[in-house]
C-alpha positions as CSV (number, residue, x, y, z in Angstrom):
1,X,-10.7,-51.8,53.6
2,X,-12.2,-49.8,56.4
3,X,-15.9,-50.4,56.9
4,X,-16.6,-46.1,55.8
5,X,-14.2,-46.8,53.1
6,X,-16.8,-49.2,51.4
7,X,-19.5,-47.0,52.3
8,X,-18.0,-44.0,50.6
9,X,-17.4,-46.4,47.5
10,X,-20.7,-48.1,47.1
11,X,-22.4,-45.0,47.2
12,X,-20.0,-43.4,44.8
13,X,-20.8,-47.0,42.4
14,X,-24.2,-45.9,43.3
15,X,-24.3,-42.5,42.0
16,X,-22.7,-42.9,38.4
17,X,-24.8,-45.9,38.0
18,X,-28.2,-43.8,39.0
19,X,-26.4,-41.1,36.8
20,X,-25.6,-43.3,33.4
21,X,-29.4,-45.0,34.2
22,X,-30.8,-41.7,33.4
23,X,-28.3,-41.0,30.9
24,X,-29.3,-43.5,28.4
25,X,-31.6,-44.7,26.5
26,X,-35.1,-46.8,28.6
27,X,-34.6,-50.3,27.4
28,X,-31.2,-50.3,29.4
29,X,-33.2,-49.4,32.8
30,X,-34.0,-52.9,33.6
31,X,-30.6,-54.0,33.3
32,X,-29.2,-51.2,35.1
33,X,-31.8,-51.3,37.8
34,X,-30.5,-54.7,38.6
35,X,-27.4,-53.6,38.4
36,X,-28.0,-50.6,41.3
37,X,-29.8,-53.1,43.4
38,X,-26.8,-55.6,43.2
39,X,-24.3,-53.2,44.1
40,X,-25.1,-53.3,48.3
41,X,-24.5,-57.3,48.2
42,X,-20.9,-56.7,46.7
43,X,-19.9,-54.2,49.5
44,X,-20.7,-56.3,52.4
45,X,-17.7,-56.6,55.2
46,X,-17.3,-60.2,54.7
47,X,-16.4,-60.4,51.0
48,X,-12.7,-59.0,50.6
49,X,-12.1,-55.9,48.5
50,X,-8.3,-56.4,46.9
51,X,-6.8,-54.4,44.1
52,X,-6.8,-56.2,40.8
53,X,-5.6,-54.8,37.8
54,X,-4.1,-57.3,34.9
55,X,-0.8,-55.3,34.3
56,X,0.0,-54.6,38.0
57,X,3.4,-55.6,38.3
58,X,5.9,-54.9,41.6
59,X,7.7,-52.1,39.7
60,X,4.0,-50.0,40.4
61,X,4.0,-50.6,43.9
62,X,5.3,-48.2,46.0
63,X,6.4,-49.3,49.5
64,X,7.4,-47.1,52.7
65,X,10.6,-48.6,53.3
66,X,10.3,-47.3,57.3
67,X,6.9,-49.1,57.4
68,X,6.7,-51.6,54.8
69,X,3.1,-50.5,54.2
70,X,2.0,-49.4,50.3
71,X,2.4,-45.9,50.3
72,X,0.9,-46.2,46.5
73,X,0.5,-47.5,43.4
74,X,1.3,-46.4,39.8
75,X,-0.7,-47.2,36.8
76,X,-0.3,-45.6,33.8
């Protein structure tokens, strides 16, 4: 992924984490506060972001035949 592409995820990871953290209950602020302060380490260029999902199969991937990019992917 692009380097704003991680950006624009991490902060959205941010947000409904910050959101649930005030959403429930106190005792689960500790755990979620380690949680939020985690999420930065998992975004960092280095570490490779690739799409895993355990029923993703070939038939879900869409490929531009001209290009032979992904043009998208299916999952119902």
């Amino acid at each position: 992924m692009q380097h704003r592409d991680r950006d624009k995820l991490k902060d959205e990871y941010l947000s409904d984490l910050k959101a649930l953290r005030q959403g429930l209950p106190e005792r689960f602020g500790p755990t979620l506060d380690t949680l939020i302060s985690k999420v930065p380490d998992i975004f960092v260029s280095s570490w490779p972001i690739v799409p895993h999902h355990i029923d993703l199969l070939e038939n879900n991937i869409h490929v531009d035949p001209q290009t032979g990019h992904i043009a998208g992917i299916c999952d119902w």
